[in-house]
VOPAGU-2260 file (C-alpha; in pm, 1 decimal, decimal comma):
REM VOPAGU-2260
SITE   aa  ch    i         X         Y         Z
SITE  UNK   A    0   -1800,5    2209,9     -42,5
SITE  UNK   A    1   -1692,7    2128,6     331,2
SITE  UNK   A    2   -1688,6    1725,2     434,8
SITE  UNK   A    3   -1853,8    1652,8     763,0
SITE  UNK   A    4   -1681,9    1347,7     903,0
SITE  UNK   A    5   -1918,6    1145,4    1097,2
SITE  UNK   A    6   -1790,8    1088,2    1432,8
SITE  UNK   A    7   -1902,2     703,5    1613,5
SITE  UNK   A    8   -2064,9     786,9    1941,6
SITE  UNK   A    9   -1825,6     632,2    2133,5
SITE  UNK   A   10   -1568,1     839,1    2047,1
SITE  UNK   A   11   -1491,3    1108,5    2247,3
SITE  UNK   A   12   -1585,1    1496,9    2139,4
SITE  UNK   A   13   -1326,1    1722,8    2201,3
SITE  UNK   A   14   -1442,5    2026,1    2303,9
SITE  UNK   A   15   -1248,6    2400,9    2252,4
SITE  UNK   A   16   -1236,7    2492,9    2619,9
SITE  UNK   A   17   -1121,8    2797,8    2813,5
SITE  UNK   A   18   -1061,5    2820,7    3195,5
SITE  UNK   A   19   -1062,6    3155,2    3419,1
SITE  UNK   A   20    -867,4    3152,6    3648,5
SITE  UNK   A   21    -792,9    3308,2    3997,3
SITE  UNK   A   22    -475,2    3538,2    4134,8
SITE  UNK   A   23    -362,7    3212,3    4233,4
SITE  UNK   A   24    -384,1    3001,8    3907,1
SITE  UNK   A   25    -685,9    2818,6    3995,9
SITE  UNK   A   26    -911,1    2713,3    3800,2
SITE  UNK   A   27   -1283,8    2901,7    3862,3
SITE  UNK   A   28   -1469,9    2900,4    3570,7
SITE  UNK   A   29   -1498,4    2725,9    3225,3
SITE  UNK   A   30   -1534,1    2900,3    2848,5
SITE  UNK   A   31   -1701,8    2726,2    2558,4
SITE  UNK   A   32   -1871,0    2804,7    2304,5
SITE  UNK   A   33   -2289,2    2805,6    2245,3
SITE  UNK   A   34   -2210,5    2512,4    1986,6
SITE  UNK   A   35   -1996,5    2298,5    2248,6
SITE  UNK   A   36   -2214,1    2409,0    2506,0
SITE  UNK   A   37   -2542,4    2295,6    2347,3
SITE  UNK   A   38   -2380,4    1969,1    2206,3
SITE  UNK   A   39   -2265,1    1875,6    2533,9
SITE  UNK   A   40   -2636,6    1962,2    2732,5
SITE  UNK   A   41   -2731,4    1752,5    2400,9
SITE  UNK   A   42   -2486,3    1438,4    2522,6
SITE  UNK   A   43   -2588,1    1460,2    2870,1
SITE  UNK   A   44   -3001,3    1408,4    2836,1
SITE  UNK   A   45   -2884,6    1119,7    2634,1
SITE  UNK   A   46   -2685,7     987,7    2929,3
SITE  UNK   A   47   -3011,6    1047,4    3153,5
SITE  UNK   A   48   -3208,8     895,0    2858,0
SITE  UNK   A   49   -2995,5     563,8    2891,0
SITE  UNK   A   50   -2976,0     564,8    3256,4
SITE  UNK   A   51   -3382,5     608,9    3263,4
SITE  UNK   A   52   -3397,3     289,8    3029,0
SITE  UNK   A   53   -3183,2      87,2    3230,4
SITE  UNK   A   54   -3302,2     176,9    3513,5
SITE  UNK   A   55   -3693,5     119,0    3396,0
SITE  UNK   A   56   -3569,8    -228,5    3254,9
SITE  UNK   A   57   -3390,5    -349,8    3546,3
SITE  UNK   A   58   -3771,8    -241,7    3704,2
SITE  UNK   A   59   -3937,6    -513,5    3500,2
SITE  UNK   A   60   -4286,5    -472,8    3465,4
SITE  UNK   A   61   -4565,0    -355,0    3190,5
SITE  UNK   A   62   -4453,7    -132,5    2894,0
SITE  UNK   A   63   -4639,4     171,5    2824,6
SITE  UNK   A   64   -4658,5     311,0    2494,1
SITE  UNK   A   65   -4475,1     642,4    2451,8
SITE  UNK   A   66   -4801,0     811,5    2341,7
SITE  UNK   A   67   -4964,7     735,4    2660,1
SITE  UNK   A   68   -4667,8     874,8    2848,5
SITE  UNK   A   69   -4624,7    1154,2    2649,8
SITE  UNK   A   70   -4959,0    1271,9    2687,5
SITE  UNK   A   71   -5055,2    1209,9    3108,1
SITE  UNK   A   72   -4700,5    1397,2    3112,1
SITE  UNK   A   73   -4863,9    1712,8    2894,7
SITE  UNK   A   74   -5177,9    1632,8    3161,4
SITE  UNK   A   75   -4948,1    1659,7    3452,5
SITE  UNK   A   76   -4757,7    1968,0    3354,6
SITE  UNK   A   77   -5051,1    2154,8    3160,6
SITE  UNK   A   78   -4966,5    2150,4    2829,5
SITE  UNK   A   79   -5163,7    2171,5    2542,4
SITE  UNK   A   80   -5230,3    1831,9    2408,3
SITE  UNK   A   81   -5243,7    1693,7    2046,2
SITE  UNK   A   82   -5548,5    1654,5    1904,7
């Protein structure tokens, strides 16, 4: 059976990176891999996420309950809404 060592979310992730390079040595590109890749697009929404909250705290104001939001968001975008 293979452990899975949880990892505190202030630590950082190290991620198994490649770089392409030019005729000159410098670096043009990045490699990773779809797992890095997706963890890391998974890492930054929840930077946005706390940078949204702060940001909407710091605003003051009137809370709105995430149903509400969710759904004039599905409105505004055309989704099919939840019944």
């Amino acid at each position: 059976m293979t452990q899975v060592e949880a990892r505190p979310s202030s630590e950082p992730r190290r991620l198994a990176v490649q770089y392409v390079t030019d005729e000159d040595g410098n670096r043009v590109s990045v490699v990773l891999s779809v797992a890095d890749f997706e963890q890391l697009l998974d890492d930054l929404e929840e930077v946005y996420d706390a940078r949204a909250y702060h940001a909407a705290k710091a605003e003051g104001g009137e809370a709105i309950p995430w149903e509400i939001v969710k759904a004039e968001i599905e409105r505004e975008r055309g989704w099919p809404t939840e019944s």
